[in-house]
C-alpha positions in Angstrom: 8.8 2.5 -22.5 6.6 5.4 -21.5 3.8 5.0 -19.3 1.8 7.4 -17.8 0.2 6.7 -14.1 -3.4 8.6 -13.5 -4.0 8.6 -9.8 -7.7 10.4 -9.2 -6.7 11.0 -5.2 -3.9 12.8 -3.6 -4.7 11.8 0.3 -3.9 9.2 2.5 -5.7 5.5 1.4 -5.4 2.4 0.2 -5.2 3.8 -3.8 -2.0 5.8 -3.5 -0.5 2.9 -1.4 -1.5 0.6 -4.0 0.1 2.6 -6.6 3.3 3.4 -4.6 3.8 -0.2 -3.9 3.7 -0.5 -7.9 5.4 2.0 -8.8 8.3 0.8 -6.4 9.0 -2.7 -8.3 8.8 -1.9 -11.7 12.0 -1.7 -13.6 13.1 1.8 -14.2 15.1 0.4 -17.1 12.5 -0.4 -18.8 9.5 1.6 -17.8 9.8 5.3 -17.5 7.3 6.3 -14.9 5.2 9.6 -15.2 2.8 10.1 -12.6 -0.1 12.3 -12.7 -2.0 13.4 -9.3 -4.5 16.1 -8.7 -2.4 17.9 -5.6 0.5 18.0 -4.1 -0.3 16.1 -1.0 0.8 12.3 1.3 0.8 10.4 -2.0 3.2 12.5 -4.1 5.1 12.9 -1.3 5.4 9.1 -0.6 6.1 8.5 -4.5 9.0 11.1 -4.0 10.7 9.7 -1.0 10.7 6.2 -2.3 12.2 7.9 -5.6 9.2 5.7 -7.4 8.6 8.0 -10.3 10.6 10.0 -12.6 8.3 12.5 -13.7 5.1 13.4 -11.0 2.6 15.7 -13.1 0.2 17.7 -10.9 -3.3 18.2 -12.5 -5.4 20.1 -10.6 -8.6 20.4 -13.1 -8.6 15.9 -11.9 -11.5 17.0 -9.5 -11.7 15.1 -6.1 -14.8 16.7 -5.3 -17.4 18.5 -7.6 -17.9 20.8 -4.8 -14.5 21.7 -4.4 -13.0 25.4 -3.8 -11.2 26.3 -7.2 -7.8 27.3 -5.5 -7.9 24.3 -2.3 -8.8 21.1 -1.8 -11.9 19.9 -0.4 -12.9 20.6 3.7 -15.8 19.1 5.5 -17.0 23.2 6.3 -17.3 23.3 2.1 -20.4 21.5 2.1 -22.0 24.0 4.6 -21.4 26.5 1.9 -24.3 28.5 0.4 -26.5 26.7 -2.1 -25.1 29.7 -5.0 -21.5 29.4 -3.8 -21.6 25.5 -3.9 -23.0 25.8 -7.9 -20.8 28.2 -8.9 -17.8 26.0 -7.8 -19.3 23.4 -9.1 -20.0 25.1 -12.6 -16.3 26.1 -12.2 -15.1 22.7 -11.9 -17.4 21.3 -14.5 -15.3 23.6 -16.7 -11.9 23.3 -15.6 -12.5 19.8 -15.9 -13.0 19.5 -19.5 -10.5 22.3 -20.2 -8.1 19.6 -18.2 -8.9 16.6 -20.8 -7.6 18.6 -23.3 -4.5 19.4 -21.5 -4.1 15.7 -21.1 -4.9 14.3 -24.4 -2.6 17.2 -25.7 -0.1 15.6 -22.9 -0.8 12.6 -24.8 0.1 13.2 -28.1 3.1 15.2 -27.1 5.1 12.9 -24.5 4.5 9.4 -27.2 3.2 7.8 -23.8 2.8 4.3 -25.3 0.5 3.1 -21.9 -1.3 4.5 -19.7 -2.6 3.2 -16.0 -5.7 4.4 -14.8 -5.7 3.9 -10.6 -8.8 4.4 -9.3 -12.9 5.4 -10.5 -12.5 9.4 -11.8 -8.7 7.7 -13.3 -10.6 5.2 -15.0 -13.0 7.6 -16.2 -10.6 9.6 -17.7 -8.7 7.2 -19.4 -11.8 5.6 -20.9 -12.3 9.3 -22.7 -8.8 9.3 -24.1 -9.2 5.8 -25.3 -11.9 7.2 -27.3 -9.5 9.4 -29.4 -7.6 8.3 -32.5 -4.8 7.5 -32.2 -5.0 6.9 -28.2 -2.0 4.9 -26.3 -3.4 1.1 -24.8 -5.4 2.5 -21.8 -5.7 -0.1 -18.8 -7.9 0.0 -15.6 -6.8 -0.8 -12.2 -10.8 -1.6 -10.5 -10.8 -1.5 -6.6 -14.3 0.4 -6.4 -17.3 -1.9 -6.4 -19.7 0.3 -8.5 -20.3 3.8 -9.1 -23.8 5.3 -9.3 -26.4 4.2 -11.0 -26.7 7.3 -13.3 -23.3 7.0 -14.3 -23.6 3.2 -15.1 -24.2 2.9 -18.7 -21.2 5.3 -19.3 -19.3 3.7 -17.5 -19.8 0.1 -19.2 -19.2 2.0 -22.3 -16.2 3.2 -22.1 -15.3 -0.2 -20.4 -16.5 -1.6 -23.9 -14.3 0.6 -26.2 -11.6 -1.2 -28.3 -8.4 1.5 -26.8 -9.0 0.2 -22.7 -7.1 -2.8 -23.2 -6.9 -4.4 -20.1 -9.4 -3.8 -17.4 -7.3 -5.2 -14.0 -10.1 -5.8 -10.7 -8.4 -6.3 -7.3 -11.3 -8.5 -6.4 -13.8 -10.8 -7.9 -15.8 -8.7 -5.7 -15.8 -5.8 -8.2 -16.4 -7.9 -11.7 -19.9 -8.0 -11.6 -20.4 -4.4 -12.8 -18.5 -5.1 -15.7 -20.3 -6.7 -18.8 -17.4 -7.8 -21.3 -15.6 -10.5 -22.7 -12.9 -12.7 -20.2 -10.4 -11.7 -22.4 -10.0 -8.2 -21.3 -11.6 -8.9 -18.0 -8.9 -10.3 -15.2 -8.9 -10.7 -11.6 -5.4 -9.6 -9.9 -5.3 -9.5 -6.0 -3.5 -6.1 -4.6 -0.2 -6.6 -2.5 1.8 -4.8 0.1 5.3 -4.1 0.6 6.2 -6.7 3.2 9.4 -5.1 3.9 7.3 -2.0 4.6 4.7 -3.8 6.6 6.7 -4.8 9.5 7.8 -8.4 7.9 9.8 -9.8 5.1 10.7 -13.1 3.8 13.8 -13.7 5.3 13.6 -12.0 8.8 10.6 -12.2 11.7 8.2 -10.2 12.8 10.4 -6.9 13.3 8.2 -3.4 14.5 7.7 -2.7 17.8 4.4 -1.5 19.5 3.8 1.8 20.7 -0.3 1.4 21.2 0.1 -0.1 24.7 2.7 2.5 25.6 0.8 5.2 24.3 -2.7 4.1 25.9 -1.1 2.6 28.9 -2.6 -1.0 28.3 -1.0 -3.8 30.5 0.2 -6.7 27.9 -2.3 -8.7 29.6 -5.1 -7.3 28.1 -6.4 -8.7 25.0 -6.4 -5.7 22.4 -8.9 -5.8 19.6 -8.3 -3.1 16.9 -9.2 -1.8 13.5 -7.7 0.6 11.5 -8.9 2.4 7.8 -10.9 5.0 7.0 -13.6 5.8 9.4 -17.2 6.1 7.6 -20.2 4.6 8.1 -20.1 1.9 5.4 -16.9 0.6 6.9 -19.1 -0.5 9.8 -17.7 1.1 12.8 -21.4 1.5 14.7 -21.8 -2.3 14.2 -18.2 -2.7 15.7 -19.2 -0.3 19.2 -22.4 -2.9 19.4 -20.0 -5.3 19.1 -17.8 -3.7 21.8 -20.9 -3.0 24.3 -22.1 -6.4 24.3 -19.2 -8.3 25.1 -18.4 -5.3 27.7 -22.0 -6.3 29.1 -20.8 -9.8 28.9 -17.8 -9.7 30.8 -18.8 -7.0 33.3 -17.1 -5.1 35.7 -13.6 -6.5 35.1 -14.0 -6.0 30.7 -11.3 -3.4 30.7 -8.5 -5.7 32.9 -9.3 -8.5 30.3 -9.6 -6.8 26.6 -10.0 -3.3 24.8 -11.3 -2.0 21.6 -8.9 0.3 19.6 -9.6 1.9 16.2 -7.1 4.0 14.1 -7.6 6.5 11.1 -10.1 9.6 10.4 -13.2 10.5 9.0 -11.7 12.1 5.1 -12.2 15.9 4.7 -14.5 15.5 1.6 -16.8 13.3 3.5 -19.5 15.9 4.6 -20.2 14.1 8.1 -17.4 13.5 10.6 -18.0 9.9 11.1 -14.8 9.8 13.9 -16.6 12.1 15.7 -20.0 10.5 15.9 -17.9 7.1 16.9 -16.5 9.1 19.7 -19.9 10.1 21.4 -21.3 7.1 20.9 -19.0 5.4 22.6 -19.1 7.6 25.5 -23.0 7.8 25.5 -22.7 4.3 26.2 -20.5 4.7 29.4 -17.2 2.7 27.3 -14.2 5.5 27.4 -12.2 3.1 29.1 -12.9 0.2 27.1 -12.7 1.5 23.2 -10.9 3.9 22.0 -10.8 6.1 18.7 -7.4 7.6 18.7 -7.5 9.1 15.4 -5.0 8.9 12.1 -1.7 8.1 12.1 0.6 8.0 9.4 2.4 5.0 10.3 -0.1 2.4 11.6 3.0 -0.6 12.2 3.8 0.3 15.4 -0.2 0.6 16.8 -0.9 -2.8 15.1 2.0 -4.5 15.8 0.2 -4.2 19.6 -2.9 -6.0 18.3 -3.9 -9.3 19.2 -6.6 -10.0 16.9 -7.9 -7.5 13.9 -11.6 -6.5 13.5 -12.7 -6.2 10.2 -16.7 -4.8 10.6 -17.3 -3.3 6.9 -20.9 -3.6 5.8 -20.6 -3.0 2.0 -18.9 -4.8 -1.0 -15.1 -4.0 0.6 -13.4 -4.7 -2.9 -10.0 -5.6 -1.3 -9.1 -3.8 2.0 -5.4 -3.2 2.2 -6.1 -2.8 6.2 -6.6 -6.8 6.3 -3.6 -7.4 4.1 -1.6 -5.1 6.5 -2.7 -6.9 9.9 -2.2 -10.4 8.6 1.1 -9.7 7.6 2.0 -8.7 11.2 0.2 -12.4 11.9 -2.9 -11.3 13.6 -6.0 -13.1 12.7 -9.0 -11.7 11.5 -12.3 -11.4 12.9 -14.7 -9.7 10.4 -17.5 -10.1 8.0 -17.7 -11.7 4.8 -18.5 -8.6 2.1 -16.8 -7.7 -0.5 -13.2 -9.5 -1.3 -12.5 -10.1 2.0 -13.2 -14.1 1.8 -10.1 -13.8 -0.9 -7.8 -13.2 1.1 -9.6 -14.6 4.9 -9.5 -18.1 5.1 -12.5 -18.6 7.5 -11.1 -20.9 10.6 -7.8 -20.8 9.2 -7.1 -17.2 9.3 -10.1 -15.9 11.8 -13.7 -16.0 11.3 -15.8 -14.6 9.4 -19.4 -13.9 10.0 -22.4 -12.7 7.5 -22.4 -9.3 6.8 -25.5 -8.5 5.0 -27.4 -8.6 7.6 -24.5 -8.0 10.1 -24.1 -11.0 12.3 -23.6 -8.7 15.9 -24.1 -11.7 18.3 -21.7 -14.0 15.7 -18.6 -11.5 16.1 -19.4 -11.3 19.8 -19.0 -15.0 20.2 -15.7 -15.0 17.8 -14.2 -12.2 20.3 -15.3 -14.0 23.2 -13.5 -17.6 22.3 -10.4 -15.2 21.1 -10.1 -14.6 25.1 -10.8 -18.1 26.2 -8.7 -19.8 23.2 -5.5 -17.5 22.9 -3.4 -20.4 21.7 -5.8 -21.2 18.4 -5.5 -17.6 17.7 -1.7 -16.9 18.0 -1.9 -20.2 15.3 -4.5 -18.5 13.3 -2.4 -15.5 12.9 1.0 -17.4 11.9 -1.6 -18.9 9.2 -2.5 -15.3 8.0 1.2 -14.4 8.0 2.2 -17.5 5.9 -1.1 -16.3 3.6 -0.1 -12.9 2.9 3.9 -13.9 2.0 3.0 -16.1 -0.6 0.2 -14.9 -2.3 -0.1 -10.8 -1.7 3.8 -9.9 -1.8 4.3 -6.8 -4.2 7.1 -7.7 -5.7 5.7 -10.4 -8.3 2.2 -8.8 -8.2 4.0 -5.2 -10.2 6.1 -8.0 -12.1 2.6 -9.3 -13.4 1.7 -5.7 -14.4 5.3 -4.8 -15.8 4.9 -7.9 -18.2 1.0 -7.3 -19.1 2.1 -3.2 -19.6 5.2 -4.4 -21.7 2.9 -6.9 -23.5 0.5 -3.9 -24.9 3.3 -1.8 -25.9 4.2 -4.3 -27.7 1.0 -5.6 -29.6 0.9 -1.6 -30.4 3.8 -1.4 -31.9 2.8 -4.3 -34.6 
């Protein structure tokens, strides 16, 4: 069977980590895997050393950005472009786009794909076009966005409509909403991580070992608070430095001898503000360059959160399914976050962490959550074997790609009657 994989990102994130841990579980004997990307870049080059593809196709008219330079991916300087440069690239990619969709449906018809996966909101986009041709392959979407924007809405829930998208697979009830079809194509199907990968398996304990105190030179005394992800402004990171400054004004002058704030990951290149940066002076502004620290990406994050004692989770929007949370409580640290998005899916509140309102942000709620994690250590430590237990038996990769191997198998079948 011969199934083609449409991934719309080539960068670090939770998509091409979702799709690798896919990818890595299906049965090569029965499921040749093609992969298409838009650049050769982290997720290509993950796919390659885990040796999770056979074929990786690299498509660069799959536009990240409409903005984009027509010979390099996107920078943040590329939006500072002039006004006529900016529209001509973007007439440029308008154009290389569509002359792509014909590369691809000619793909199509040549290779005899019989499915094809479509990871992520441009992936999905495309593979609702192709499931508009006669003739088209069983097209299925893999939904971790919440929505996309409001001029691109009805589109969108047309092409989710068309008889050819077969399946449409959302990580999250958080992200069904936008879609207005039957149950039968609709179905929910949490994401998973690699447990092996993420520090912990089912057979063996926890197993990395932290570098974050090393590196920072934290005593193990001190209660460490972090977050890691992507760092923009819907992910909540202001509400998390309020967070920070109020219990720092709580505790006073001994706040940095009894816990610290750390946050890992960057601000993406095709995000036109640096969002890590602003984080940065805002937390020195307010006097706390001792107390939280933005230390920037890294492209291993197991051994910075294996040194967490409890894992902030501030987002502020619909967060369909945050592999982050997935990836902390399978190193068994609780959660302390807010309840958007699918993050009640996989948070038990007061079995797993708290969580607090999001929408309005409940500041003073988080504060009181981080305070009792200092006063009660020995509920938390409990809480975090909970989230542990949590993620093993119900967000292990392993059965989830089984579950898409049989529904993929399933429409390759139907289409061949």
């Amino acid at each position: 069977m011969n199934v083609l994989f449409i991934n719309d990102t080539s960068r670090n994130g939770g998509p091409g980590q979702t799709l690798l841990n896919i990818l890595k579980y299906l049965d090569s004997d029965k499921i040749k895997r093609s992969v298409m990307l838009p650049q050769e870049e982290l997720v290509s080059r993950r796919i390659r050393e885990n040796g999770a593809a056979e074929i990786i196709i690299i498509e660069p008219a799959m536009l990240e950005n409409l903005f984009q330079p027509l010979s390099r991916v996107m920078t943040r300087h590329d939006f500072e472009a002039p006004f006529i440069l900016r529209w001509t690239r973007a007439a440029g990619n308008i154009g290389r786009a569509i002359l792509g969709m014909v590369r691809l449906a000619c793909r199509v018809r040549r290779e005899g794909y019989n499915v094809i996966f479509c990871n992520g909101t441009t992936a999905c986009f495309i593979g609702g076009l192709l499931a508009v041709l006669p003739k088209s392959p069983p097209v299925v979407w893999h939904v971790f966005y919440p929505g996309v924007p409001p001029c691109l809405r009805s589109v969108h829930r047309w092409l989710a409509s068309r008889s050819g998208v077969k399946a449409i697979i959302c990580v999250s009830r958080a992200v069904t909403p936008q879609f207005r079809i039957s149950d039968r194509k609709l179905q929910v199907l949490h994401d998973a991580i690699d447990l092996g990968v993420s520090g912990m398996s089912a057979e063996t304990d926890l197993a990395t070992t932290g570098s974050l105190r090393a590196e920072l030179g934290i005593d193990d005394n001190v209660v460490l608070f972090g977050a890691h992800g992507r760092i923009l402004p819907h992910k909540g990171f202001y509400e998390l430095i309020e967070v920070a400054r109020l219990l720092f004004t709580t505790l006073g002058s001994d706040a940095a001898s009894r816990c610290q704030f750390v946050v890992l990951g960057d601000t993406p290149q095709d995000s036109p503000l640096d969002h890590l940066t602003l984080c940065r002076e805002k937390v020195k502004a307010l006097g706390m360059e001792g107390f939280m620290h933005f230390i920037g990406f890294r492209a291993d994050v197991r051994p910075y959160v294996a040194d967490f004692d409890i894992a902030m989770v501030p987002s502020v929007y619909p967060d369909p399914l945050p592999l982050s949370v997935m990836e902390a409580m399978a190193m068994g640290k609780p959660i302390i976050g807010f309840d958007m998005g699918g993050i009640g899916e996989m948070v038990r509140n007061g079995q797993d962490g708290v969580l607090l309102q999001g929408k309005p942000a409940d500041i003073s709620g988080m504060v009181r959550a981080c305070h009792d994690a200092l006063v009660e250590p020995e509920k938390w430590r409990l809480r975090g074997l909970a989230a542990r237990q949590r993620i093993k038996r119900d967000f292990d990769a392993q059965p989830h790609a089984t579950t898409i191997q049989n529904l993929l198998l399933s429409l390759a079948a139907k289409e061949k009657t």
